[in-house]
Biopython code that builds the backbone (N, CA, C, O; Angstrom):
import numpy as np
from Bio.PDB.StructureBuilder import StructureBuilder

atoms = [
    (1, "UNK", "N", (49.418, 134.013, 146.887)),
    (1, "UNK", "CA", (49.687, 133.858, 148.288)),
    (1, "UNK", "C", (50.574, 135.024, 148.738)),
    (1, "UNK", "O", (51.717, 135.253, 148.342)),
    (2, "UNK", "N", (49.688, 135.894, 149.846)),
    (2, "UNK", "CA", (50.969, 136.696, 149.943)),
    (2, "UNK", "C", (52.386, 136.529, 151.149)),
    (2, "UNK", "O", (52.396, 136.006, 152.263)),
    (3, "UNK", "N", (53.139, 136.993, 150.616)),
    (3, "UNK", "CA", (54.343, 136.618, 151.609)),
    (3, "UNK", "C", (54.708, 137.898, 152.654)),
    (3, "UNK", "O", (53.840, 138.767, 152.579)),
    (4, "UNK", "N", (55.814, 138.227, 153.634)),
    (4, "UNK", "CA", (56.114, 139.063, 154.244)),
    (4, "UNK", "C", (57.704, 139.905, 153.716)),
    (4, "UNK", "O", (58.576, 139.080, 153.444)),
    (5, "UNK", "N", (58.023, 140.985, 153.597)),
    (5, "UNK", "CA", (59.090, 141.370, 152.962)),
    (5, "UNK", "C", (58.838, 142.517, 152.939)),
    (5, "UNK", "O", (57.870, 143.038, 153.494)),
    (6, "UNK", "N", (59.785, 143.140, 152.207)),
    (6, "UNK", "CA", (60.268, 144.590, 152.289)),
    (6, "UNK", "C", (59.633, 145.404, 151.313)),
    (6, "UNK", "O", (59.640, 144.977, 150.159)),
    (7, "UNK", "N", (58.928, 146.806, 151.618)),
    (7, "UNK", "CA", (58.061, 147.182, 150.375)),
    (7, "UNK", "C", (58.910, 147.622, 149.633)),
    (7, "UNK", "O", (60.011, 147.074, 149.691)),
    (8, "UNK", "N", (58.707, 148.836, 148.607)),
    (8, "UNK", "CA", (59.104, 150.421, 148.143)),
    (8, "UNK", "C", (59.821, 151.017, 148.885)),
    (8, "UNK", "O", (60.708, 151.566, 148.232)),
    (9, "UNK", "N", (59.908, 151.211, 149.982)),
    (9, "UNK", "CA", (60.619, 152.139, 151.176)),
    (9, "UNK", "C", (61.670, 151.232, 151.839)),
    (9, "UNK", "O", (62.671, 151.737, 152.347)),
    (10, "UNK", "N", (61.397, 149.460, 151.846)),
    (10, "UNK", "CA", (62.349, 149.120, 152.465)),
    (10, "UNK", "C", (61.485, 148.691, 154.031)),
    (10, "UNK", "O", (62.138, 148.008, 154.820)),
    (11, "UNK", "N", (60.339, 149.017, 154.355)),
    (11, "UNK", "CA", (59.622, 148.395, 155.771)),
    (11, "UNK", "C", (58.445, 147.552, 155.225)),
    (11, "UNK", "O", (57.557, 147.705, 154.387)),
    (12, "UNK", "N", (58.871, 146.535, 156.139)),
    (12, "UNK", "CA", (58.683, 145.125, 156.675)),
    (12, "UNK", "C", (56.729, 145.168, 155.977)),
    (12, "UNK", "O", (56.053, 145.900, 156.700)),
    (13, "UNK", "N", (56.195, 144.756, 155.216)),
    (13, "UNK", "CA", (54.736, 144.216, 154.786)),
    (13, "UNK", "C", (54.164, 143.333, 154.249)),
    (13, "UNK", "O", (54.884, 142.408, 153.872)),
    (14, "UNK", "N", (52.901, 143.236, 154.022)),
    (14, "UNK", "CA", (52.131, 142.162, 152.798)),
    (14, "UNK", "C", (52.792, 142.461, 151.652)),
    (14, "UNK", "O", (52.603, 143.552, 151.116)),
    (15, "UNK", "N", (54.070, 141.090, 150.866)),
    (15, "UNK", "CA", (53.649, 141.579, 149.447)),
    (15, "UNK", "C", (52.960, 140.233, 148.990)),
    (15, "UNK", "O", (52.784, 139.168, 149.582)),
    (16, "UNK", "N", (52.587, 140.736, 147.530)),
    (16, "UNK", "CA", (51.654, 139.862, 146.627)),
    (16, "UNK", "C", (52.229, 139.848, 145.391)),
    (16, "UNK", "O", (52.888, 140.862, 145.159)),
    (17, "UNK", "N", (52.198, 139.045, 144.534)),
    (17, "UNK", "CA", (52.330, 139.354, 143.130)),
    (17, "UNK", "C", (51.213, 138.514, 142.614)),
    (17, "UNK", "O", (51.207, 137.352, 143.022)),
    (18, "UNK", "N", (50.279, 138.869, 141.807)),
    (18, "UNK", "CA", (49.533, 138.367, 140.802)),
    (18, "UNK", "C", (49.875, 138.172, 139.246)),
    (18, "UNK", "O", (50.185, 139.052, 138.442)),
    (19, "UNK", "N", (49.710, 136.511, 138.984)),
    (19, "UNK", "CA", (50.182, 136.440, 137.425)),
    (19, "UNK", "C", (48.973, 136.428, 136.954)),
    (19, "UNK", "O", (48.150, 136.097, 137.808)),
    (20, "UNK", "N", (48.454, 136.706, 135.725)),
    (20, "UNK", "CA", (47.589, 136.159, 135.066)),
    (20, "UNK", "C", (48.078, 136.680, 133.016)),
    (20, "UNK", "O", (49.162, 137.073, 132.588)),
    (21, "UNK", "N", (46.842, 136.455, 132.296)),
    (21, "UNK", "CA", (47.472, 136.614, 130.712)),
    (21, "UNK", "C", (48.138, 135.404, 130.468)),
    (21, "UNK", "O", (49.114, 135.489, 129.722)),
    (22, "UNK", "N", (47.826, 134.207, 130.950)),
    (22, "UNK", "CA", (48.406, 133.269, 130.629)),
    (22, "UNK", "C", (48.447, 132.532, 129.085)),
    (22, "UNK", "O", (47.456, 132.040, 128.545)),
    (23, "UNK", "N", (50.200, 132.580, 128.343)),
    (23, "UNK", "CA", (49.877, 132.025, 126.988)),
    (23, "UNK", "C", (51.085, 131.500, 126.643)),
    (23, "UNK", "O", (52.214, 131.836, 127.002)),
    (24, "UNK", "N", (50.648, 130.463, 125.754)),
    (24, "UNK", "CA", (52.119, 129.542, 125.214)),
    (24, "UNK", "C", (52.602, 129.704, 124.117)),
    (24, "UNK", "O", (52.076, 129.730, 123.004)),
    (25, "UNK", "N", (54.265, 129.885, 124.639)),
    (25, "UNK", "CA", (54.852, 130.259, 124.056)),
    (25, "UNK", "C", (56.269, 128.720, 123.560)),
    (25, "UNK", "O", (57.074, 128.359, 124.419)),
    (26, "UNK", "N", (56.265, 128.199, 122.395)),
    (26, "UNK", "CA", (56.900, 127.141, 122.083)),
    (26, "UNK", "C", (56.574, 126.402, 122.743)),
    (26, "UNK", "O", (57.644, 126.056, 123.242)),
    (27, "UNK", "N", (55.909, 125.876, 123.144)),
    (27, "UNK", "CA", (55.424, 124.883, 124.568)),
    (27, "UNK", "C", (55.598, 125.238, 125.877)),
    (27, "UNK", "O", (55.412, 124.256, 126.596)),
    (28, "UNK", "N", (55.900, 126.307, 126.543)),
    (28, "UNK", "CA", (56.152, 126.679, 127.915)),
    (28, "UNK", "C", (55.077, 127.876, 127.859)),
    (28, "UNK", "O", (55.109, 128.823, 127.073)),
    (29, "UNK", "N", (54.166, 127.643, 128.810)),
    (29, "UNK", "CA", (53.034, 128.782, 129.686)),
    (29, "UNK", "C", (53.959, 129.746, 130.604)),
    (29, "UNK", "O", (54.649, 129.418, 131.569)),
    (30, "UNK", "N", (53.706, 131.515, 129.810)),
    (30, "UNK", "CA", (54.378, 132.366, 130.635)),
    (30, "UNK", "C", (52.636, 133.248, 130.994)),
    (30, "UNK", "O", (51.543, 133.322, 130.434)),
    (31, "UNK", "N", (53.336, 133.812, 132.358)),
    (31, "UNK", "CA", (52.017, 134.969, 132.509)),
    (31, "UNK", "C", (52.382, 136.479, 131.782)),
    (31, "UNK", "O", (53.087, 137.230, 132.456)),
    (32, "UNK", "N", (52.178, 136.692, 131.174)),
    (32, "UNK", "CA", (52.242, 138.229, 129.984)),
    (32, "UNK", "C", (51.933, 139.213, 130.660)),
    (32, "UNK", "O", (52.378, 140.251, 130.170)),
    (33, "UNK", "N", (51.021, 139.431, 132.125)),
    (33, "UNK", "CA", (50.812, 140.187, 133.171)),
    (33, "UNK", "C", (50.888, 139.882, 134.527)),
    (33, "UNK", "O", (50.196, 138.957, 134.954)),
    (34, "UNK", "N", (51.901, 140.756, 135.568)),
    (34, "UNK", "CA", (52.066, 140.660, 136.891)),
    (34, "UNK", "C", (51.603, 142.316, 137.400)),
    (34, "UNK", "O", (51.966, 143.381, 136.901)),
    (35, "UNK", "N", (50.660, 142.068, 138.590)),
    (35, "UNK", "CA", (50.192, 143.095, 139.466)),
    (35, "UNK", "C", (50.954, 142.750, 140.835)),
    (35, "UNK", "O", (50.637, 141.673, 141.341)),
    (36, "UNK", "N", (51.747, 143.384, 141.383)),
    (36, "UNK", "CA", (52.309, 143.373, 142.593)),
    (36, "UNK", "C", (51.591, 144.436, 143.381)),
    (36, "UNK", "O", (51.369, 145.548, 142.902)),
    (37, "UNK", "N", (51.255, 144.106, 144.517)),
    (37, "UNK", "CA", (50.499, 144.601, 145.857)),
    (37, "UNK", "C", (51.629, 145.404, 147.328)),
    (37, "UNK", "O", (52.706, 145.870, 146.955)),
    (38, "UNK", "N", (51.475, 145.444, 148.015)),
    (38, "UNK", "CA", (51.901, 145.898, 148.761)),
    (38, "UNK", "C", (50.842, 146.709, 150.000)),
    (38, "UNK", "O", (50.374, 147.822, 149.759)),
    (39, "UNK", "N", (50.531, 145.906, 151.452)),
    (39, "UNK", "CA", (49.751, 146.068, 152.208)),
    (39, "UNK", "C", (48.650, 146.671, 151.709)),
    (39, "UNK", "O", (48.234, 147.790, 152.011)),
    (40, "UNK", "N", (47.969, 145.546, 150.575)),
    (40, "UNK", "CA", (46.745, 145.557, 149.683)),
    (40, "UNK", "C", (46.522, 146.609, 148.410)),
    (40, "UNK", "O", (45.810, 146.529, 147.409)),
    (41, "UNK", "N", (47.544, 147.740, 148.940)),
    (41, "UNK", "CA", (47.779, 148.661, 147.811)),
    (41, "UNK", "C", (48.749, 148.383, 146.559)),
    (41, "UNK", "O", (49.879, 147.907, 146.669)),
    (42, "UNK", "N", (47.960, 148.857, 145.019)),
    (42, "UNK", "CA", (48.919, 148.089, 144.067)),
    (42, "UNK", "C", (49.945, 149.362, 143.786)),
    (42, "UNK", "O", (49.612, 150.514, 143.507)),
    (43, "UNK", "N", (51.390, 148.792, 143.949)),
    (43, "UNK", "CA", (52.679, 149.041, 143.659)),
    (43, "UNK", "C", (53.510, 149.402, 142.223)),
    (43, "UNK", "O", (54.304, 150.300, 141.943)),
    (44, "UNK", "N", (52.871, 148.122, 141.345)),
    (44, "UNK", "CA", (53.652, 147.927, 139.808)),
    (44, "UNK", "C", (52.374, 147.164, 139.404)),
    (44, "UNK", "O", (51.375, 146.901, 140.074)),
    (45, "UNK", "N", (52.693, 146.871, 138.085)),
    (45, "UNK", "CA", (52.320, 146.512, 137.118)),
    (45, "UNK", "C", (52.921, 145.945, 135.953)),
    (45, "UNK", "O", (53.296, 146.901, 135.274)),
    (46, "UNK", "N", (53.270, 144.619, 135.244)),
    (46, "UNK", "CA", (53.918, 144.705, 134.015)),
    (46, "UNK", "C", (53.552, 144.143, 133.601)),
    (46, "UNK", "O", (53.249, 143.084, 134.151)),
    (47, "UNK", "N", (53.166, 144.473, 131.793)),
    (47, "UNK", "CA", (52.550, 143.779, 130.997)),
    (47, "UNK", "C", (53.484, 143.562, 129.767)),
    (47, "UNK", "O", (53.994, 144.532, 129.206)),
    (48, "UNK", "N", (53.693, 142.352, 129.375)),
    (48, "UNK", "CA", (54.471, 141.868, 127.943)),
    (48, "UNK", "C", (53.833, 141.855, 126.980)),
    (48, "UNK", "O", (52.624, 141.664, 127.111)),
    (49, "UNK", "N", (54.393, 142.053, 125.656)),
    (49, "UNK", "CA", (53.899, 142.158, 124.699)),
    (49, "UNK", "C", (54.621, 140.994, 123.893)),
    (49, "UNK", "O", (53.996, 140.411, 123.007)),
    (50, "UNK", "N", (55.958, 140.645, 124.201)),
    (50, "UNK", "CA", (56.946, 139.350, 123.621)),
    (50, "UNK", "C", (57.484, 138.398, 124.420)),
    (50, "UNK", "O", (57.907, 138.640, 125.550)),
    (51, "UNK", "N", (57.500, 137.034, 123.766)),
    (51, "UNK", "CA", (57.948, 136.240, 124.813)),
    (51, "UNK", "C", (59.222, 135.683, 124.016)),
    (51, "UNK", "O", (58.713, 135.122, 123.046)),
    (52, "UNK", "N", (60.655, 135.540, 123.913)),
    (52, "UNK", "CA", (61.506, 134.656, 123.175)),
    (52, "UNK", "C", (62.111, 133.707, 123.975)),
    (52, "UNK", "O", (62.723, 134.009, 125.000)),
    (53, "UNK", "N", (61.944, 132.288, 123.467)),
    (53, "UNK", "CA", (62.556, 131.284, 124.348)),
    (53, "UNK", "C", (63.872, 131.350, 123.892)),
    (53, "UNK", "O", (63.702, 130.472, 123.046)),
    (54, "UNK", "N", (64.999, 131.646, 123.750)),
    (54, "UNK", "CA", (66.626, 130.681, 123.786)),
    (54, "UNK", "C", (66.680, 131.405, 122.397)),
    (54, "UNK", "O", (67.093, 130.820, 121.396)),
    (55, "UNK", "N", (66.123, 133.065, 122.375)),
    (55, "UNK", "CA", (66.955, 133.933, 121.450)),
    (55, "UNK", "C", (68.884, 134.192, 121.428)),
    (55, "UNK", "O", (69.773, 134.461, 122.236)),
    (56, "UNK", "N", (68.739, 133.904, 119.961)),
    (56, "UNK", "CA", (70.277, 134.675, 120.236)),
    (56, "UNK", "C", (70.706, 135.515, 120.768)),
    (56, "UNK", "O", (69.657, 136.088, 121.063)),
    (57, "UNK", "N", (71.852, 136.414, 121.374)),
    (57, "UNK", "CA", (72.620, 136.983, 122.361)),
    (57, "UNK", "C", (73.342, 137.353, 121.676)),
    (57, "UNK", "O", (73.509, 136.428, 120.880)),
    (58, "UNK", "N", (74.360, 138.686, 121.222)),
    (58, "UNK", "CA", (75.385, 138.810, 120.941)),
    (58, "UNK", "C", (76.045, 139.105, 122.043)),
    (58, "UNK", "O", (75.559, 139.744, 122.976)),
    (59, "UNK", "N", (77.677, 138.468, 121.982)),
    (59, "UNK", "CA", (78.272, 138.323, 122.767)),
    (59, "UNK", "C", (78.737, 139.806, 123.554)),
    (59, "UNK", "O", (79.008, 140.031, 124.733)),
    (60, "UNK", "N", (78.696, 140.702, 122.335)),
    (60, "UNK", "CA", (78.902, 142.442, 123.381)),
    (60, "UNK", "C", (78.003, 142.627, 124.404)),
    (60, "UNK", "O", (78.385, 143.455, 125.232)),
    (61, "UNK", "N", (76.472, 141.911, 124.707)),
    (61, "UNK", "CA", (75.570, 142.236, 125.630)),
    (61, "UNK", "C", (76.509, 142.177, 126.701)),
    (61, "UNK", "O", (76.315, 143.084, 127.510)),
    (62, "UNK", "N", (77.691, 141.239, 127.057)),
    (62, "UNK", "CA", (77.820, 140.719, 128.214)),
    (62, "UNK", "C", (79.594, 141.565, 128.366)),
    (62, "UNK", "O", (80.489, 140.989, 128.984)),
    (63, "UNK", "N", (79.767, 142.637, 127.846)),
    (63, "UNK", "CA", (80.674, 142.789, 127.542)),
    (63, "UNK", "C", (80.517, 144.303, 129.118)),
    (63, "UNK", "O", (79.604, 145.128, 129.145)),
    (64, "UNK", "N", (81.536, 144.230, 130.059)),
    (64, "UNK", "CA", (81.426, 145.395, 131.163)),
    (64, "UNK", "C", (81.375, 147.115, 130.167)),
    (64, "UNK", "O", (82.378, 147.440, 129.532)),
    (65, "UNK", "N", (80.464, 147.780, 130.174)),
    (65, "UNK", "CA", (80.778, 149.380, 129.632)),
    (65, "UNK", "C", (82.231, 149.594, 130.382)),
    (65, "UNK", "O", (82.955, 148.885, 131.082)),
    (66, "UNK", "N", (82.286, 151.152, 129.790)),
    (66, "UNK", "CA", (83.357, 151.416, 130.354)),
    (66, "UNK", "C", (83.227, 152.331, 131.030)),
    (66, "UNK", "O", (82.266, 152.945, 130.567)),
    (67, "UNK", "N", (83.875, 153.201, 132.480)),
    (67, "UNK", "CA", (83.869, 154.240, 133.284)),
    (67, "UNK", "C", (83.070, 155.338, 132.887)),
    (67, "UNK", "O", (83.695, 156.208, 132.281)),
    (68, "UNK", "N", (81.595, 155.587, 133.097)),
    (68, "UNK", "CA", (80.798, 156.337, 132.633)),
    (68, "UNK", "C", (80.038, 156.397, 131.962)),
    (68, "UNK", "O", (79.498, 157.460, 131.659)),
    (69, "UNK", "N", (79.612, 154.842, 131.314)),
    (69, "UNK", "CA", (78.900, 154.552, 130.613)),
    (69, "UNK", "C", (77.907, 153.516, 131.066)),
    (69, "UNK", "O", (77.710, 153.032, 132.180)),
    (70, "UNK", "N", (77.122, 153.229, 129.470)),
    (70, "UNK", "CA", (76.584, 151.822, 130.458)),
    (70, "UNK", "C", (76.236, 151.164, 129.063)),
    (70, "UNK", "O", (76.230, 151.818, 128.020)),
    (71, "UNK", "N", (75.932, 149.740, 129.137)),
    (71, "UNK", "CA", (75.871, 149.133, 128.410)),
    (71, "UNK", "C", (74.631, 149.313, 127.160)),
    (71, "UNK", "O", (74.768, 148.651, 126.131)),
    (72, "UNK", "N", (73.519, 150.171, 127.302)),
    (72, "UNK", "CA", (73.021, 150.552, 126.564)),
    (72, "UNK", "C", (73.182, 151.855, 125.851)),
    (72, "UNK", "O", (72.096, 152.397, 125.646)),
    (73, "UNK", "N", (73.921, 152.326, 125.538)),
    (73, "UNK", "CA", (74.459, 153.142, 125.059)),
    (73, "UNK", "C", (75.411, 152.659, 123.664)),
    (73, "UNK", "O", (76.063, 153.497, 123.041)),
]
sb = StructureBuilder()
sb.init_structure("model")
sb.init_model(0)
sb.init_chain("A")
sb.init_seg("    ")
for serial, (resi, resn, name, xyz) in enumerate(atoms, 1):
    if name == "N":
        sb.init_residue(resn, " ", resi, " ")
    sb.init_atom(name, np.array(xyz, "f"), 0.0, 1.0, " ", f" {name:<3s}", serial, name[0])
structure = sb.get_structure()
């Protein structure tokens, strides 16, 4: 269904997102591919290759970098 919102640039259009690749993962159905549209023209694309439900986290993920950095680093 498409909705009304802000494209790429920020002015007012059709967007869309399409799920499909639908597969279960521990018992919960994710879509593994989204096509997003934009006044019928496609925008993005993303396709998964992994799904983890309620993987561990180490607690540094959540830890602020510091002045000039960034957390992947």
């Amino acid at each position: 269904m498409p909705i009304q919102g802000p494209g790429p640039g920020g002015a007012p259009g059709e967007v869309t997102q399409t799920f499909s690749d639908f597969r279960e993962v521990d018992g919960l159905t994710y879509p593994f591919s989204v096509v997003g549209t934009f006044n019928g023209e496609q925008n993005m694309s993303l396709s998964l290759e992994e799904v983890e439900v309620d993987p561990e986290i180490e607690e540094t993920a959540f830890t602020k970098p510091e002045s000039g950095g960034t957390a992947a680093e």
